[in-house]
LUMVEXTI-823529 format. One record per residue (C-alpha): x, y negated, z; residue in one letter. Coordinates in nm, 4 decimals. Layout:
N
+----------+----------+----------+------+
|        u |        v |        w | timi |
+----------+----------+----------+------+
|        X |        Y |        Z |    a |
...
+----------+----------+----------+------+
END
This chain:
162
+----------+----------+----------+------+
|        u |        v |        w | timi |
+----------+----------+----------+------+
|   2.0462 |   3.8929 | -16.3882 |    x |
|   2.2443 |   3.9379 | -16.7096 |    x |
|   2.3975 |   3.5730 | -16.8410 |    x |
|   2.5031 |   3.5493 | -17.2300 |    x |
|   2.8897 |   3.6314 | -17.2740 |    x |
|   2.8947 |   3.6068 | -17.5986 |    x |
|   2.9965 |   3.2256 | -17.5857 |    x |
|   3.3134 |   3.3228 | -17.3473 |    x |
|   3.4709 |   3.5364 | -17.6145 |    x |
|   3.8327 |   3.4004 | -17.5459 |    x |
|   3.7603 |   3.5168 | -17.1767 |    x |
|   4.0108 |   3.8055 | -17.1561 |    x |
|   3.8165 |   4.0350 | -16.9198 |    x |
|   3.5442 |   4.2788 | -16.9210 |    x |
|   3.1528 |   4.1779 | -16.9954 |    x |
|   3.0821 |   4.2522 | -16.6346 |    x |
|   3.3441 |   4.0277 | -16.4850 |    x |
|   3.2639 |   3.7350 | -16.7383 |    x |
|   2.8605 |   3.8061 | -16.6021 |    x |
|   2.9954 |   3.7407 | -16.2620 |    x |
|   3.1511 |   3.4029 | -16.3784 |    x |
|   2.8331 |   3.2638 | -16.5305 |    x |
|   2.6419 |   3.3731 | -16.2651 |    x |
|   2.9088 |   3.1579 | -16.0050 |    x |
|   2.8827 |   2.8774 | -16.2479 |    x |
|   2.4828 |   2.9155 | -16.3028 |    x |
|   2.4342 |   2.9370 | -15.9266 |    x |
|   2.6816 |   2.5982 | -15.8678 |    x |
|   2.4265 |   2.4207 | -15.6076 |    x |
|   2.4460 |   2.7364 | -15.4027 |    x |
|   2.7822 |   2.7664 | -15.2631 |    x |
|   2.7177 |   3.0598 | -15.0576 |    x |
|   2.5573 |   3.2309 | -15.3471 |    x |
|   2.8216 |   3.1558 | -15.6396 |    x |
|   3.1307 |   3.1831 | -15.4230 |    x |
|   2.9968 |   3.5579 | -15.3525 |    x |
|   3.0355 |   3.6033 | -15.7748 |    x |
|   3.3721 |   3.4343 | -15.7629 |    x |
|   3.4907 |   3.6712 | -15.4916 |    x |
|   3.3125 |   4.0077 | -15.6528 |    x |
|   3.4595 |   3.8647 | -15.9846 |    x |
|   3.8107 |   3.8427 | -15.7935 |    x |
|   3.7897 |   4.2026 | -15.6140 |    x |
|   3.6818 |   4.3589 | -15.8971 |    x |
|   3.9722 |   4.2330 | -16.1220 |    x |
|   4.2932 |   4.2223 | -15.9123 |    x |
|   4.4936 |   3.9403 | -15.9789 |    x |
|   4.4019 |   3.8865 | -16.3361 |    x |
|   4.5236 |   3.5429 | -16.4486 |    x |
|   4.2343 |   3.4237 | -16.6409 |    x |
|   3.9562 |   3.4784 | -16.3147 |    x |
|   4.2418 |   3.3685 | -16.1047 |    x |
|   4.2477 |   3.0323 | -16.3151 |    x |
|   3.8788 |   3.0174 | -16.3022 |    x |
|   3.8421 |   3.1024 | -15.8823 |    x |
|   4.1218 |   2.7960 | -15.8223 |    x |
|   3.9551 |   2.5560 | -16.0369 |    x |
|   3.6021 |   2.6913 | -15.8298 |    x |
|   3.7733 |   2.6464 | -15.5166 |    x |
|   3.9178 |   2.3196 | -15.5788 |    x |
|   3.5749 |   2.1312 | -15.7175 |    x |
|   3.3959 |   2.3044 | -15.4034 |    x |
|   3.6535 |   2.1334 | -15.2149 |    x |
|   3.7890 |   2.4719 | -15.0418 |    x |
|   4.1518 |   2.3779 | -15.0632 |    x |
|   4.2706 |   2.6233 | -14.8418 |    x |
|   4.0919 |   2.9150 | -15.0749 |    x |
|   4.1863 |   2.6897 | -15.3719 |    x |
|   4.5756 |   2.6822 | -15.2657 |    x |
|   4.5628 |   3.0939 | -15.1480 |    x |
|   4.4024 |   3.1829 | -15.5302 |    x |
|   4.7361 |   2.8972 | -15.6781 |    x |
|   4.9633 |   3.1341 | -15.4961 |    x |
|   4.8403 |   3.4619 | -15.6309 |    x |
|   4.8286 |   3.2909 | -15.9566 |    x |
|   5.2086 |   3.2095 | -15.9261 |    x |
|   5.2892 |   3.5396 | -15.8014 |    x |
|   5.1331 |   3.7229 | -16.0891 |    x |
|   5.2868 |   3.5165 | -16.3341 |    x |
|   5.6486 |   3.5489 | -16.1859 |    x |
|   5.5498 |   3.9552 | -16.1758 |    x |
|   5.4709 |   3.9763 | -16.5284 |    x |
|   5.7502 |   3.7431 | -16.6383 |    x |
|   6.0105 |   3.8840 | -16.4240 |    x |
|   6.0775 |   3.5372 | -16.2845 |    x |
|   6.3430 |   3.4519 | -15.9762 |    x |
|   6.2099 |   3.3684 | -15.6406 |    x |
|   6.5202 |   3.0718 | -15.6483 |    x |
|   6.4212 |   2.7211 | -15.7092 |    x |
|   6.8082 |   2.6924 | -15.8775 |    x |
|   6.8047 |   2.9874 | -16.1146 |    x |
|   6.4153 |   2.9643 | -16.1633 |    x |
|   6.4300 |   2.6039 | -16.2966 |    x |
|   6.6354 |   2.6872 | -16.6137 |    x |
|   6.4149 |   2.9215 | -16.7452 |    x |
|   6.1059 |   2.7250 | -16.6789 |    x |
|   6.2567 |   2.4269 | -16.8418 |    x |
|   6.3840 |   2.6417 | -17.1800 |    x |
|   6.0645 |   2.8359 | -17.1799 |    x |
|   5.8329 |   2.5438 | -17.1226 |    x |
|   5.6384 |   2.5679 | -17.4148 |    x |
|   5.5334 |   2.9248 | -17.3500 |    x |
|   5.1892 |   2.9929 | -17.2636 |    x |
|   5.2540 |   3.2265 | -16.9201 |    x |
|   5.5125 |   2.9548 | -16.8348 |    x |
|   5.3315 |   2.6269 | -16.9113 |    x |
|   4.9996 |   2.8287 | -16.7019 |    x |
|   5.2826 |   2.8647 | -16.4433 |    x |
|   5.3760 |   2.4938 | -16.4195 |    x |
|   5.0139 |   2.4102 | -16.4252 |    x |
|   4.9826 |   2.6358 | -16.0723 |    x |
|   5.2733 |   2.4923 | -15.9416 |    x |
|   5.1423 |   2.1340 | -16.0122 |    x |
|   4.8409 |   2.1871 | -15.8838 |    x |
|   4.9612 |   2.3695 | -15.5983 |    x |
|   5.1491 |   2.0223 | -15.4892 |    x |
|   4.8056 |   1.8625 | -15.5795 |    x |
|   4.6370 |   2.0499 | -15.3178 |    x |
|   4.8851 |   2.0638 | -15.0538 |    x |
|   4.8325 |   1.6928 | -15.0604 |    x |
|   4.4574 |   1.7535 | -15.0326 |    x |
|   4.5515 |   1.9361 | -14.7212 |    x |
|   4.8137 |   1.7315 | -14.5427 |    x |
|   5.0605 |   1.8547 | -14.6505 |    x |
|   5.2422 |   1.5222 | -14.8089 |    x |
|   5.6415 |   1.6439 | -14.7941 |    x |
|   5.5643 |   1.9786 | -14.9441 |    x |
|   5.3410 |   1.8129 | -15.2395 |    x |
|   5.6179 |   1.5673 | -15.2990 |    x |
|   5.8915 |   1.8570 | -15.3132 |    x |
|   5.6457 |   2.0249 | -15.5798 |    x |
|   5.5595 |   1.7404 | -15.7949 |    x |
|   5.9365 |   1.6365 | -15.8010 |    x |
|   6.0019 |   1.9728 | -15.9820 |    x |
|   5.7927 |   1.9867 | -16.1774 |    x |
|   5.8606 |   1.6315 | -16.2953 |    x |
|   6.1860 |   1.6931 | -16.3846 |    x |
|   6.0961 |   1.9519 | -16.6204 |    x |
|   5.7494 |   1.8257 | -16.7280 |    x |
|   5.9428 |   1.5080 | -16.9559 |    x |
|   5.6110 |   1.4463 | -17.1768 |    x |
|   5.4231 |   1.4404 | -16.7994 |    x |
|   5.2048 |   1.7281 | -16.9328 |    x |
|   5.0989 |   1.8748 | -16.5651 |    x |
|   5.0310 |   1.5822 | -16.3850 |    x |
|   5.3171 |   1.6055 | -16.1176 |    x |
|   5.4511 |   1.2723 | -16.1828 |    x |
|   5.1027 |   1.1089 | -16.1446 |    x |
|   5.0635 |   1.2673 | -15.8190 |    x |
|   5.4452 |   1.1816 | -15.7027 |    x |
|   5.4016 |   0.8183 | -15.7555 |    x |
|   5.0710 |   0.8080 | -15.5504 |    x |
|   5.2568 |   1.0134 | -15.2955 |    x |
|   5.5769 |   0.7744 | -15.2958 |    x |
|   5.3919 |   0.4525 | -15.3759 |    x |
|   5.4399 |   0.1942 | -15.0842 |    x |
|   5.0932 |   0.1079 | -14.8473 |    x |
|   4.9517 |  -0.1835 | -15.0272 |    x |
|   4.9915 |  -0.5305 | -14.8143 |    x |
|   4.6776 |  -0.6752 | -14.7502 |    x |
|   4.6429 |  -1.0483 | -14.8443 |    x |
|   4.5187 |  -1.2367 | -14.5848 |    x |
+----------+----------+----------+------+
END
């Protein structure tokens, strides 16, 4: 089955790959059947950013958080790769908040933030708030969410009136 690429021209990757994606997207009622694209689409590609960004976001909606939070990792780990960027919360924090407006780095804050988002999804409440509190302190136009996500995380139980 060949699917019309033409419309996915800003899609950095090859005619095959982008095939793949449609197909994944075309076959959305089948999980079984459009998570096999995503994953041919993924070995096929490496760790390119662009199907990474599209296998999270595939994950996520399909409500695999676990898959959705391994492809968020990758995603981060690529990006620091190609940008050279330090594994240290303290020295990595500078450069994210001078570079912010940088494509590679504002696609890294987006991971990050959504990285806290599903930890949440998962549990895992402390580590989400750690996340979103970094990324709030450099997102000061609240561009990735984080502080959204920290105030639901922080907000007291509600009081029920009786």
């Amino acid at each position: 089955m060949q699917a019309n690429t033409n419309k996915f021209s800003w899609f950095q990757v090859p005619e095959d790959i982008k095939n793949l994606l449609i197909l994944a997207a075309q076959n959305w009622e089948n999980t079984s059947e459009s998570e096999k694209y995503i994953q041919q689409a993924l070995a096929q590609t490496g760790e390119n950013t662009d199907v990474l960004v599209a296998a999270y976001r595939f994950f996520y909606y399909k409500n695999n958080y676990f898959l959705a939070l391994q492809t968020t990792f990758k995603l981060l780990d690529k990006i620091k790769e190609i940008e050279k960027l330090p594994d240290d919360w303290e020295q990595l924090q500078p450069i994210l908040v001078n570079r912010k407006e940088d494509p590679q780095i504002r696609l890294y804050l987006n991971a990050y933030a959504a990285s806290g988002l599903v930890l949440a999804k998962l549990g895992e409440i402390e580590q989400a708030k750690e996340i979103s509190t970094r990324v709030k302190q450099i997102d000061d136009k609240n561009d990735f969410g984080s502080g959204i996500l920290l105030d639901i995380l922080t907000r007291p139980a509600a009081e029920e009136d009786d």
